[in-house]
VEXMITI-823169 format. One record per residue: residue number from 0; x, y, z of N, C-alpha, C in turn; residue in one letter. Coordinates in steps of 0.2 Angstrom, whole numbers, plus 5000, padded with zeros to 4 digits. Example, Ala and Ser with C-alpha at 12.3 -4.5 7.8 and 13.67 -1.06 7.14 Angstrom:
<rs>
<r 0 <5066 4972 5039> <5062 4978 5039> <5066 4984 5039> "A">
<r 1 <5064 4989 5035> <5068 4995 5036> <5064 5000 5039> "S">
</rs>
This chain:
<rs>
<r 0 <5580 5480 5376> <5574 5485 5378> <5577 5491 5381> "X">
<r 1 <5576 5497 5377> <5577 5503 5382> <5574 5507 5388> "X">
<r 2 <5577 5505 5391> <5574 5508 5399> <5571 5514 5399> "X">
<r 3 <5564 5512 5400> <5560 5519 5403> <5558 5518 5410> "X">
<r 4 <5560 5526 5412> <5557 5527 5419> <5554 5534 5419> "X">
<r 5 <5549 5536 5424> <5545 5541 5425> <5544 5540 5434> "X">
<r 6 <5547 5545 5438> <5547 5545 5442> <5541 5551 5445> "X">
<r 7 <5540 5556 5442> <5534 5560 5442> <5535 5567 5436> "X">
<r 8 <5529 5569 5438> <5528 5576 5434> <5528 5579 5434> "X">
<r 9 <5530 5588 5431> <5530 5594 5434> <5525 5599 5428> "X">
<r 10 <5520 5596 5426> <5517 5601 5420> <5515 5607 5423> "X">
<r 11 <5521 5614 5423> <5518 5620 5429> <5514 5622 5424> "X">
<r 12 <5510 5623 5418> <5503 5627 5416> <5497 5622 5418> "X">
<r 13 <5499 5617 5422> <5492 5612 5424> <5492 5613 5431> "X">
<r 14 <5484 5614 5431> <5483 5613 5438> <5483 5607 5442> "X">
<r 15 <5487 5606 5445> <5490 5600 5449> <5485 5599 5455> "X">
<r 16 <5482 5593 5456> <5477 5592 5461> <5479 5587 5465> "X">
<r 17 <5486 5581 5464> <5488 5576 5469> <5491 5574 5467> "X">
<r 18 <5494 5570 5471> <5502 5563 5471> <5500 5559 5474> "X">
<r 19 <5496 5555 5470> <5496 5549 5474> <5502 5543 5475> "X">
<r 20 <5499 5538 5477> <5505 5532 5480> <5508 5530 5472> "X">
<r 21 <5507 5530 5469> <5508 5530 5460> <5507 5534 5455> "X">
<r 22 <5500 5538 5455> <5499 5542 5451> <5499 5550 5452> "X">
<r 23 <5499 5553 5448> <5500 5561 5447> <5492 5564 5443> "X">
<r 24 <5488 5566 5448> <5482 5570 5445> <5482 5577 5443> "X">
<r 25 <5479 5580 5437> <5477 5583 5436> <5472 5587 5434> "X">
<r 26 <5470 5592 5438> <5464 5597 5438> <5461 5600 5430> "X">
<r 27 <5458 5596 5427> <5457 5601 5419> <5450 5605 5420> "X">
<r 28 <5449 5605 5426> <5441 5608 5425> <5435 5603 5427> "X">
<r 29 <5432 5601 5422> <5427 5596 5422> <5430 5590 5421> "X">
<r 30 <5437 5589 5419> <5441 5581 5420> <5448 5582 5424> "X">
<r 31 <5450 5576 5425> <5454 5573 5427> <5458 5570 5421> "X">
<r 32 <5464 5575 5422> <5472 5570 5418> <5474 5566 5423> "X">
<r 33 <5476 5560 5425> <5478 5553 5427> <5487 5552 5422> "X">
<r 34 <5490 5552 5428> <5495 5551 5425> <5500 5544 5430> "X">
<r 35 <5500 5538 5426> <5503 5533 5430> <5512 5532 5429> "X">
<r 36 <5515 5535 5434> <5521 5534 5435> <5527 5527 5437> "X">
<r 37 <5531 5529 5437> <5534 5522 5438> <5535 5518 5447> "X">
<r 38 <5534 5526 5449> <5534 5522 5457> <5531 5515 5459> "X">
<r 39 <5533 5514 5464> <5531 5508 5468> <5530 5508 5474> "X">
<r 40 <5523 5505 5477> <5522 5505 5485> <5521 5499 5486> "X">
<r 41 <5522 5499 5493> <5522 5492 5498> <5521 5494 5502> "X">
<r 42 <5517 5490 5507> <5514 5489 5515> <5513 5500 5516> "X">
<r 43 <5509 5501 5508> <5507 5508 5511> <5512 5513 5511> "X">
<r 44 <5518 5511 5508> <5522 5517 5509> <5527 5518 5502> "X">
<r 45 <5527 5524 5499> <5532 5522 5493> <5539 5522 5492> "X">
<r 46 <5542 5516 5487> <5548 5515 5489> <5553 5521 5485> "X">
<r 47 <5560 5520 5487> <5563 5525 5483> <5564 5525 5476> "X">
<r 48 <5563 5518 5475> <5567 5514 5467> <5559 5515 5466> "X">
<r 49 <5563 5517 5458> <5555 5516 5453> <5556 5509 5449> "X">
<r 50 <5552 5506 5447> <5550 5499 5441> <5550 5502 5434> "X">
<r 51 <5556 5500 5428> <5555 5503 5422> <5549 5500 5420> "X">
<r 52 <5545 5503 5415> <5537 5503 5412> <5534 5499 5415> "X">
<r 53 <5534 5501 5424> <5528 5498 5427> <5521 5503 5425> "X">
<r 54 <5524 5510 5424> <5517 5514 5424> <5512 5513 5418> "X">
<r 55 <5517 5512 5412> <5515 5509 5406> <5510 5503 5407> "X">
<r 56 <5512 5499 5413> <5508 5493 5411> <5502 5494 5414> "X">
<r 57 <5502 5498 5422> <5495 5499 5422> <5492 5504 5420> "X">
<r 58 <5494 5507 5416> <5489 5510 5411> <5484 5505 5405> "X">
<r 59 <5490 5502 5404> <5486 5496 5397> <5482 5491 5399> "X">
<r 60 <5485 5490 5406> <5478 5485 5409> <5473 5489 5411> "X">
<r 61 <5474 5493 5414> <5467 5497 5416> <5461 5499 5412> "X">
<r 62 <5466 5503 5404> <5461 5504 5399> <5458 5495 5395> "X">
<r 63 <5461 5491 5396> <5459 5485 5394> <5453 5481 5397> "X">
<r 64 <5452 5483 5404> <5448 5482 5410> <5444 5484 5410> "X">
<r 65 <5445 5490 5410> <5439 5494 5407> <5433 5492 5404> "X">
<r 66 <5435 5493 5396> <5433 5490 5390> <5429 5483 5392> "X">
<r 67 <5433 5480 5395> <5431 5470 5397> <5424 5472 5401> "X">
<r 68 <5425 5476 5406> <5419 5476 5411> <5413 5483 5411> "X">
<r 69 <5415 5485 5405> <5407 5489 5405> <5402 5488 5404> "X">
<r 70 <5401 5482 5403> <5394 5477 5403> <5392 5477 5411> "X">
<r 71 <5396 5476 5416> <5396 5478 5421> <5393 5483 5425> "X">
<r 72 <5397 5487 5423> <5397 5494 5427> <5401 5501 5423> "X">
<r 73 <5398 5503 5422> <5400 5512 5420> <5408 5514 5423> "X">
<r 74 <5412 5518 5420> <5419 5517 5423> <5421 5526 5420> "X">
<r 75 <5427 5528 5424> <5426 5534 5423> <5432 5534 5417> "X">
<r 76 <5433 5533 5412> <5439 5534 5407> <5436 5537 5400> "X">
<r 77 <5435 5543 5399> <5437 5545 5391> <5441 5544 5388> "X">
<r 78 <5446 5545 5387> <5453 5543 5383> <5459 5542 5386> "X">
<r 79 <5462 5534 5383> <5468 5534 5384> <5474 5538 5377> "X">
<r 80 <5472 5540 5372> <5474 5541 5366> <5477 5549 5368> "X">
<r 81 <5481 5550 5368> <5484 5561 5368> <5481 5566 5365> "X">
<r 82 <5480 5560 5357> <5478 5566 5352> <5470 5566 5352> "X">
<r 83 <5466 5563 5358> <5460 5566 5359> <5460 5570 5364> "X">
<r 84 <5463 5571 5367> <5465 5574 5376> <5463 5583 5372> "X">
<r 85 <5465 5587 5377> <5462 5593 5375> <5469 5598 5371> "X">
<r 86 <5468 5600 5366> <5475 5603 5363> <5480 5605 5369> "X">
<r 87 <5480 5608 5374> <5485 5611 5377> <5488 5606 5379> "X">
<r 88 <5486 5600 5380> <5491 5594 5385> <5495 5589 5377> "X">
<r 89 <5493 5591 5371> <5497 5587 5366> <5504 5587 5366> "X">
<r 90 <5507 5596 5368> <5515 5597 5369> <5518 5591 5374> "X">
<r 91 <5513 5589 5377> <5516 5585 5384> <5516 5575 5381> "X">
<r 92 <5514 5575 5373> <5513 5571 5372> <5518 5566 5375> "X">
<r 93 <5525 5565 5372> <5531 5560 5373> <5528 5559 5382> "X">
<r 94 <5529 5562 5385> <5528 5560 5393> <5524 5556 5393> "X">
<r 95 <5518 5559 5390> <5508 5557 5392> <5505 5551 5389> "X">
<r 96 <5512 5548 5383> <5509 5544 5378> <5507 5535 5383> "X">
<r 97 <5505 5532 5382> <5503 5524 5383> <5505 5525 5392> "X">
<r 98 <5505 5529 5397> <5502 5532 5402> <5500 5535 5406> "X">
<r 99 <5492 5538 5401> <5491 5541 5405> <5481 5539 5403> "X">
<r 100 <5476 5543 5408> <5472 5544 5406> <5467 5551 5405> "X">
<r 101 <5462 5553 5402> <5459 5558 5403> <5452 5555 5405> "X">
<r 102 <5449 5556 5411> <5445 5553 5415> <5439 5556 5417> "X">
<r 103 <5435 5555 5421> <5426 5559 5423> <5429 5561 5428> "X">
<r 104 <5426 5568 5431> <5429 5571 5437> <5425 5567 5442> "X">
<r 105 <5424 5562 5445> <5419 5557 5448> <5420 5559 5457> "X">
<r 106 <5416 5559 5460> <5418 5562 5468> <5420 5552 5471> "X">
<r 107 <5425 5552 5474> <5427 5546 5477> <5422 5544 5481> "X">
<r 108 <5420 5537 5481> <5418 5533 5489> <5425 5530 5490> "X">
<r 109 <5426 5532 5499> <5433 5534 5501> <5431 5525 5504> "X">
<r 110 <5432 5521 5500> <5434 5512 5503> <5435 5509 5499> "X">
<r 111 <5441 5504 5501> <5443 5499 5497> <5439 5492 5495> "X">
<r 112 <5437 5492 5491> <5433 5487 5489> <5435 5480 5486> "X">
<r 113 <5437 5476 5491> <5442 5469 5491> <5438 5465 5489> "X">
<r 114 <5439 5461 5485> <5438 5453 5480> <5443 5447 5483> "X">
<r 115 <5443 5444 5488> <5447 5437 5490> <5444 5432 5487> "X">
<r 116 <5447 5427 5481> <5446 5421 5479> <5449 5417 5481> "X">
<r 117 <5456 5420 5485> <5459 5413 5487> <5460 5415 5492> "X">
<r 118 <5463 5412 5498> <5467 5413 5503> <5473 5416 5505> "X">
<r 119 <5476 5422 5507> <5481 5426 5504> <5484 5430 5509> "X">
<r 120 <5490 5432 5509> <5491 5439 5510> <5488 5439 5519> "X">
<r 121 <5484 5448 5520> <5481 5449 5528> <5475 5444 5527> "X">
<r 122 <5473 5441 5522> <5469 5438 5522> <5469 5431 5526> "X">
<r 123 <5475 5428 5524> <5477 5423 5526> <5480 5422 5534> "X">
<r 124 <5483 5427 5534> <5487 5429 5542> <5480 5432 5546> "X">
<r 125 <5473 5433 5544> <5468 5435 5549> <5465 5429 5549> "X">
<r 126 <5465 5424 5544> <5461 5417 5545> <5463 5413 5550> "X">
<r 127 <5470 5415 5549> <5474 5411 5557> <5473 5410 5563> "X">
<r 128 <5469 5415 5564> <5469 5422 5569> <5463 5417 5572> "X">
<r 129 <5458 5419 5567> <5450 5420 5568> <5446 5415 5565> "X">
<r 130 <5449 5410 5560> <5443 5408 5554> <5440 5412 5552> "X">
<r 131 <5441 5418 5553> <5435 5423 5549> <5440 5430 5542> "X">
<r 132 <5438 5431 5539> <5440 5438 5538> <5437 5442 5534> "X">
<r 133 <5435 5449 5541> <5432 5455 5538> <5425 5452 5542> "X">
<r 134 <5425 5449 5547> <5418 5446 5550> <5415 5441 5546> "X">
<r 135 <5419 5437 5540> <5417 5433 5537> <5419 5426 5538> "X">
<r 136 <5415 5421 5543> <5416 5414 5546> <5419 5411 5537> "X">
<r 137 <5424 5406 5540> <5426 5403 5532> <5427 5396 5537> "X">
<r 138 <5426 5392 5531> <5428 5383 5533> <5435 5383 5538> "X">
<r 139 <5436 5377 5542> <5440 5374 5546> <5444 5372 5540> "X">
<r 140 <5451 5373 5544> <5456 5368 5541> <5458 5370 5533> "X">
<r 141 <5456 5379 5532> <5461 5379 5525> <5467 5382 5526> "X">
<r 142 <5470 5378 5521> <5477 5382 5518> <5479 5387 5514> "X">
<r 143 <5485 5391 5516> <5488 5397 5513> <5485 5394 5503> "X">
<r 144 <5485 5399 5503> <5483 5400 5494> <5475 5395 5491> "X">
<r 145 <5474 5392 5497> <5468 5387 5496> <5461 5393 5491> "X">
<r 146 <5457 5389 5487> <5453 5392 5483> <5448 5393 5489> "X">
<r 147 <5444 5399 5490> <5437 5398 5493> <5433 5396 5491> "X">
<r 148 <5427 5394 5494> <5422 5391 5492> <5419 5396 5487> "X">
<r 149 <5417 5400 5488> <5414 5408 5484> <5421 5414 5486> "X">
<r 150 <5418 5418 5480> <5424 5423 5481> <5421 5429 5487> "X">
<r 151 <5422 5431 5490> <5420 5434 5497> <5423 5444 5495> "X">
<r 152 <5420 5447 5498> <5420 5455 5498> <5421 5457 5503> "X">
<r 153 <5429 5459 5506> <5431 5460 5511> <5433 5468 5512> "X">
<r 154 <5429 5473 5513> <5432 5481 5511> <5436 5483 5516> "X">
<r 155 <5440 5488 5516> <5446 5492 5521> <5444 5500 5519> "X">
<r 156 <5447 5503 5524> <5446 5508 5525> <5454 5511 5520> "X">
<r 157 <5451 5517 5516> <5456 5522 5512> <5458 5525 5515> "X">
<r 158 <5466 5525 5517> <5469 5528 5522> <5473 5533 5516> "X">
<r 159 <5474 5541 5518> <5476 5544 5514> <5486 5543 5516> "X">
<r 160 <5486 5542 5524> <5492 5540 5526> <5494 5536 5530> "X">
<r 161 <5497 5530 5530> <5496 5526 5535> <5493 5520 5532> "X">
<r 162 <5492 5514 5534> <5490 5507 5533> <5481 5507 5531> "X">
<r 163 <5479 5506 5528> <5474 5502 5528> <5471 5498 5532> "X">
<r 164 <5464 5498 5534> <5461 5496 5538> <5457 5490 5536> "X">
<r 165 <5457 5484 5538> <5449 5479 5535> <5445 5483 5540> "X">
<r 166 <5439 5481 5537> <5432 5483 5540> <5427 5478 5539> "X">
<r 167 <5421 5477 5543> <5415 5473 5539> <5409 5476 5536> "X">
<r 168 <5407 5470 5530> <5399 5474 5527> <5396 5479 5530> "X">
<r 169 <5397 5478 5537> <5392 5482 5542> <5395 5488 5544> "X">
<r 170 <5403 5490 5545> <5404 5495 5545> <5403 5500 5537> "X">
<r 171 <5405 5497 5531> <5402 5501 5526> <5395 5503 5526> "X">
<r 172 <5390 5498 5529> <5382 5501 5529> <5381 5505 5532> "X">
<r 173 <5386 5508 5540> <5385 5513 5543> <5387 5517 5541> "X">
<r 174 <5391 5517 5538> <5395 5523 5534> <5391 5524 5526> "X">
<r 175 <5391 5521 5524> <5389 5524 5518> <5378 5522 5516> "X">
<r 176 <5377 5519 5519> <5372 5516 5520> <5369 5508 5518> "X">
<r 177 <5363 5506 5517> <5364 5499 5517> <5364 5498 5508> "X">
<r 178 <5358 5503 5503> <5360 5502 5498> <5367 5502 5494> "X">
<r 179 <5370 5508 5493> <5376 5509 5492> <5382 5502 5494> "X">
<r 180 <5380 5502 5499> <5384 5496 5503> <5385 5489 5501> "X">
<r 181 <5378 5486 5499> <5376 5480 5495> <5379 5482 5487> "X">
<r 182 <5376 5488 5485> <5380 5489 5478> <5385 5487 5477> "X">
<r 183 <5392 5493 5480> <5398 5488 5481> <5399 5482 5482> "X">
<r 184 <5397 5480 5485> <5399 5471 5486> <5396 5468 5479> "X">
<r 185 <5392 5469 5478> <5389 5466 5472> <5393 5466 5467> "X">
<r 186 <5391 5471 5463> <5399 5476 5460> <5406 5472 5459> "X">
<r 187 <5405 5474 5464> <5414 5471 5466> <5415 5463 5465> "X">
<r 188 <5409 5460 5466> <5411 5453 5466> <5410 5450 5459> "X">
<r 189 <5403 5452 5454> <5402 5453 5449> <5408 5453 5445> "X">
<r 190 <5411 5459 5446> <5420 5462 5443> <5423 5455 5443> "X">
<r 191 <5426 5454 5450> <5428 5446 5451> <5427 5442 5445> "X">
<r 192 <5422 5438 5446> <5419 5434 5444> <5422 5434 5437> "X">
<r 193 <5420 5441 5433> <5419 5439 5426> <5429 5440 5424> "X">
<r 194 <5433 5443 5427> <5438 5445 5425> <5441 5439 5427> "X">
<r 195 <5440 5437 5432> <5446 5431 5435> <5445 5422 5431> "X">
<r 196 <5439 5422 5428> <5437 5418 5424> <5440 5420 5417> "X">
<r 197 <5441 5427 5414> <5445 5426 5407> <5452 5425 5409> "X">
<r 198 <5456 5430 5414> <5463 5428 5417> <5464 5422 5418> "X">
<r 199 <5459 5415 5420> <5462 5410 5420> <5463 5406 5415> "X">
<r 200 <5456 5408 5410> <5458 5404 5401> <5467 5410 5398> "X">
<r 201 <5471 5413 5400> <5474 5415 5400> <5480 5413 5402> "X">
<r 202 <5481 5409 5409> <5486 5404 5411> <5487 5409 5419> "X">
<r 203 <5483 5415 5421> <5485 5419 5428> <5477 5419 5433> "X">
<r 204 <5480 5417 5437> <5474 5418 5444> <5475 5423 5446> "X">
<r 205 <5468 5426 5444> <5467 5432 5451> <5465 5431 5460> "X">
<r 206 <5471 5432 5462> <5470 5427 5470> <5465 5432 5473> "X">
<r 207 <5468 5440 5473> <5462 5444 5477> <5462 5450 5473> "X">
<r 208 <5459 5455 5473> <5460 5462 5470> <5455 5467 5472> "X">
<r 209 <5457 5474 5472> <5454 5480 5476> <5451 5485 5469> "X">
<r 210 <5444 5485 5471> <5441 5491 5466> <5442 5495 5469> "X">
<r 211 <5440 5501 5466> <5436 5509 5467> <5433 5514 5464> "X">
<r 212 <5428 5514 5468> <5420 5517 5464> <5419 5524 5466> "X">
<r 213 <5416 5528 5462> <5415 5533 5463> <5409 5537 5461> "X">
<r 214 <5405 5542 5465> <5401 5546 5460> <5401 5549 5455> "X">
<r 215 <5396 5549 5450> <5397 5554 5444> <5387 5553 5440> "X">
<r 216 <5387 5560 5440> <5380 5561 5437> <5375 5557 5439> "X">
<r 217 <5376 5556 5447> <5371 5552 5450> <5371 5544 5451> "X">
<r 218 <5377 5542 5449> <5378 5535 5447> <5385 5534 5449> "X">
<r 219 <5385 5525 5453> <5391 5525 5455> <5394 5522 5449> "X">
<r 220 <5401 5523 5447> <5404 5520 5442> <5413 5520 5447> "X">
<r 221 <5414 5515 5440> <5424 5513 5444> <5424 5517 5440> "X">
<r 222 <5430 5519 5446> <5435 5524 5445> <5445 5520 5446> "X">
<r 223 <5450 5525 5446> <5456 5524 5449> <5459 5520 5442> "X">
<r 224 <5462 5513 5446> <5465 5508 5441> <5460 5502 5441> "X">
<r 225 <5462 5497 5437> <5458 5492 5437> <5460 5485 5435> "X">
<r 226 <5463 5480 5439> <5464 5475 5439> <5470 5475 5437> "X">
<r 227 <5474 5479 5440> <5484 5478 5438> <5486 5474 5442> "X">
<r 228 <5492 5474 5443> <5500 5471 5448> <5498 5473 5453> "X">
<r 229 <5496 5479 5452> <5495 5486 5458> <5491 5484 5465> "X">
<r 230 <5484 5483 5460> <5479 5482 5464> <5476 5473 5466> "X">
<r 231 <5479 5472 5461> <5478 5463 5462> <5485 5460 5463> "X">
<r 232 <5483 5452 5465> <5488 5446 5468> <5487 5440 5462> "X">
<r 233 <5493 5442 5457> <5492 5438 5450> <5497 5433 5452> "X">
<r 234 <5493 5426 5451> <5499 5420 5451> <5497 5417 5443> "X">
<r 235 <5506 5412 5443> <5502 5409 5437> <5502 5403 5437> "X">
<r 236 <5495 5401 5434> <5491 5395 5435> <5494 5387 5436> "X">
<r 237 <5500 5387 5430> <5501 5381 5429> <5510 5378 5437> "X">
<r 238 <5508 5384 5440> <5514 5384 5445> <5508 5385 5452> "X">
<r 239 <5505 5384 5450> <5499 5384 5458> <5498 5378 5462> "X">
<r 240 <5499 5379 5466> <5500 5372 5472> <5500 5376 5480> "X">
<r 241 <5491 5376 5483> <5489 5377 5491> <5494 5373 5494> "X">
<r 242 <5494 5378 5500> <5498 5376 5506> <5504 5378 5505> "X">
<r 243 <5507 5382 5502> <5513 5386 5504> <5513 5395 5498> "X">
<r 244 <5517 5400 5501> <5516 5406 5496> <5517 5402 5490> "X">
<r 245 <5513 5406 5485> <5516 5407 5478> <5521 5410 5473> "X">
<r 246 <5521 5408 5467> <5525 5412 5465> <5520 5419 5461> "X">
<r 247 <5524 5425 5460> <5518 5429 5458> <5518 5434 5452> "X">
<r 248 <5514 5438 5447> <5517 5442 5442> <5515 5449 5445> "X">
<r 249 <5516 5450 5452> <5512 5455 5454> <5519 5459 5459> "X">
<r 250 <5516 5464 5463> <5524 5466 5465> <5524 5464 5474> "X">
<r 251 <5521 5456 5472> <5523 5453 5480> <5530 5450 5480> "X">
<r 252 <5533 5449 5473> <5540 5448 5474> <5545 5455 5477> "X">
<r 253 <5542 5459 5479> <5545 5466 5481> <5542 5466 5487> "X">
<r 254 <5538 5465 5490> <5536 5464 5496> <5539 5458 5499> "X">
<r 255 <5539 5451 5497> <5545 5447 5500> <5552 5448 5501> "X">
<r 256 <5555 5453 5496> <5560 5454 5499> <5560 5459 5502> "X">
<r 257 <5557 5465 5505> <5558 5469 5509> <5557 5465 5516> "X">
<r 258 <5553 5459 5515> <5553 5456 5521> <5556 5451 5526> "X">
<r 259 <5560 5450 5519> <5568 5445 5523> <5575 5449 5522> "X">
<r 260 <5572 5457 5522> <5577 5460 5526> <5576 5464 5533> "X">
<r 261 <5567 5463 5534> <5566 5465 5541> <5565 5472 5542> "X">
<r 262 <5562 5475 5535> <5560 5481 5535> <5553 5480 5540> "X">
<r 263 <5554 5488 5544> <5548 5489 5546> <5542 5490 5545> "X">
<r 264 <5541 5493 5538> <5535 5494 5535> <5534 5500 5538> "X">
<r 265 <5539 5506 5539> <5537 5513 5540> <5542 5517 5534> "X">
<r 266 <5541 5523 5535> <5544 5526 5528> <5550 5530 5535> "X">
<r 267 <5556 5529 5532> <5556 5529 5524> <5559 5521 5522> "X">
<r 268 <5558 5521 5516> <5562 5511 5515> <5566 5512 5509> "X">
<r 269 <5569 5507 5511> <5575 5505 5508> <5574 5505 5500> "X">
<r 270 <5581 5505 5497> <5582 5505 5489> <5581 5498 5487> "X">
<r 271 <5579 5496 5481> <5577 5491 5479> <5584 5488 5475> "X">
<r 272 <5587 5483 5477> <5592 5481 5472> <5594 5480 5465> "X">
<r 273 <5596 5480 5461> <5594 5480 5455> <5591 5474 5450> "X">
<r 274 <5593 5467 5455> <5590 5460 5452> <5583 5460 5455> "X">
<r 275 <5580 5463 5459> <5576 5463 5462> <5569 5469 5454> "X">
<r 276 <5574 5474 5455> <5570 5479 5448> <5570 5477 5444> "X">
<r 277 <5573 5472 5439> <5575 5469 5435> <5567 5465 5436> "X">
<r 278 <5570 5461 5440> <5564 5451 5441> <5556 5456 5441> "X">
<r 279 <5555 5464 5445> <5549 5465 5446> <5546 5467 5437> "X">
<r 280 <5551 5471 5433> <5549 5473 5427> <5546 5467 5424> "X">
<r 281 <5550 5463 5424> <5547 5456 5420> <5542 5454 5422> "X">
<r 282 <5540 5455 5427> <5534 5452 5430> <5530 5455 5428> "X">
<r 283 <5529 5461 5427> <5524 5467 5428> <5521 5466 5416> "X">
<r 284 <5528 5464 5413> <5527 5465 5407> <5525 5458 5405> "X">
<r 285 <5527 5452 5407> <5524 5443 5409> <5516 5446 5409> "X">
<r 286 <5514 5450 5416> <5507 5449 5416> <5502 5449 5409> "X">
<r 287 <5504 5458 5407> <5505 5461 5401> <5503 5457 5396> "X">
<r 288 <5509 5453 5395> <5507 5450 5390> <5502 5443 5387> "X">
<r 289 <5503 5440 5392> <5496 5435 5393> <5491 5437 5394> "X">
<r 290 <5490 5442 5398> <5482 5446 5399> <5480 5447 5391> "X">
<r 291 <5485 5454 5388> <5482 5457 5384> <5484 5454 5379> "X">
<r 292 <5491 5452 5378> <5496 5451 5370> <5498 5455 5367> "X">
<r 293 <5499 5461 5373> <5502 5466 5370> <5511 5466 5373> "X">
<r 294 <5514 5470 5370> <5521 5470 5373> <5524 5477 5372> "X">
<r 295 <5529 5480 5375> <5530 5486 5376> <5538 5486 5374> "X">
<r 296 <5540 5491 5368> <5544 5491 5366> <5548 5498 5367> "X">
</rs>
């Protein structure tokens, strides 16, 4: 397979509206160009080593996402296709092709909207803590990776730098109010539900995963990515066994090993080995192709 990387973009006739931890936005006026690059972030902070056709992968899940849950909820994607895009971005095709999106110019709600199915992650290191997490009482006596009882809506604050915050139901109702607020959760859990159920006729558990919604024509709809590596904790099924980590197709084998070398989880961080880029590509292309049956050549 030939190595594709995209580390970012420079279209100087496009109005350039942000860099995100991954993506490359652009300003068209009434839309957004989406462009998912190969970067990688961890604990918040981007690493220097890019993931070959990681960008690829979450563009083809995202658009597949999509599609799966608009019976749900309204989402903000017009095209993943170039040659529907607007003629001036076509010369940009080779870059633009199978990652990118052309999007609804939708105004963010600035929260992360967290879906916990299992026990995980800050999820699992707050249950320790408290039995609870995000102000949510959970049973005595569970174990790292254990299934919950119901899948739970635990939202964080959108940090533009810097770490990410959990919050509870009750600080989103203050902040954004109490409908808006129930929406979200509903929403998001809804999402859950229906998506972590085909993933597992598939052979992959969705352990947790992070929406994000936004305005648009008076209606809230998803926005951003949708159910990737990125934003979800993919294990797979038939290696699943509570009571110790798992193994994952998501990019927590990159956050393990930054953590058994004692990174601090401030920027700047470390270069990613090459066994390490190697092991994360396969994962990222594994998920890929189970979810959708698609592969990238």
């Amino acid at each position: 397979m030939k190595e594709d990387t995209l580390r970012c973009t420079n279209f100087v006739d496009l109005e350039f509206f942000k860099r995100g931890k991954v993506r490359d936005i652009y300003d068209l006026g009434d839309k957004f160009l989406i462009v998912s690059t190969d970067r990688i972030s961890c604990f918040d902070v981007v690493l220097p080593t890019c993931i070959p056709y990681k960008g690829k992968v979450l563009n083809f899940l995202s658009v597949f996402w999509f599609d799966f849950t608009e019976d749900i909820v309204s989402n903000h994607l017009i095209s993943a296709k170039v040659r529907e895009f607007p003629e001036r971005l076509h010369k940009y095709e080779k870059v633009l092709r199978d990652r990118s999106m052309l999007v609804k110019k939708a105004k963010p709600i600035p929260i992360e909207c967290v879906v916990r199915g299992y026990l995980a992650g800050s999820g699992w290191r707050e249950y320790r803590r408290t039995q609870s997490i995000c102000g949510i009482k959970l049973p005595a006596g569970l174990k790292e990776a254990d299934k919950l009882p119901e899948p739970i809506f635990t939202p964080a604050t959108k940090e533009e730098a810097g770490h990410d915050v959990n919050v509870t139901q009750e600080y989103v109702e203050k902040k954004f109010g109490k409908e808006i607020a129930t929406k979200l959760r509903n929403l998001s859990i809804n999402l859950y539900k229906k998506a972590s159920e085909f993933a597992e006729s598939k052979g992959i558990i969705i352990a947790d995963t992070k929406f994000e919604f936004g305005f648009w024509d008076g209606k809230i709809i998803l926005i951003d990515e949708l159910l990737t590596p990125d934003s979800s904790r993919f294990w797979p099924k038939d290696d699943y066994e509570p009571g110790r980590p798992q193994v994952s197709f998501d990019k927590q084998f990159v956050r393990d090993w930054l953590e058994s070398i004692g990174w601090d989880k401030n920027s700047p961080a470390p270069e990613l080995p090459e066994p390490v880029v190697e092991k994360t590509t396969q994962k990222y292309l594994q998920a890929l192709k189970m979810l959708t049956g698609k592969t990238i050549s």
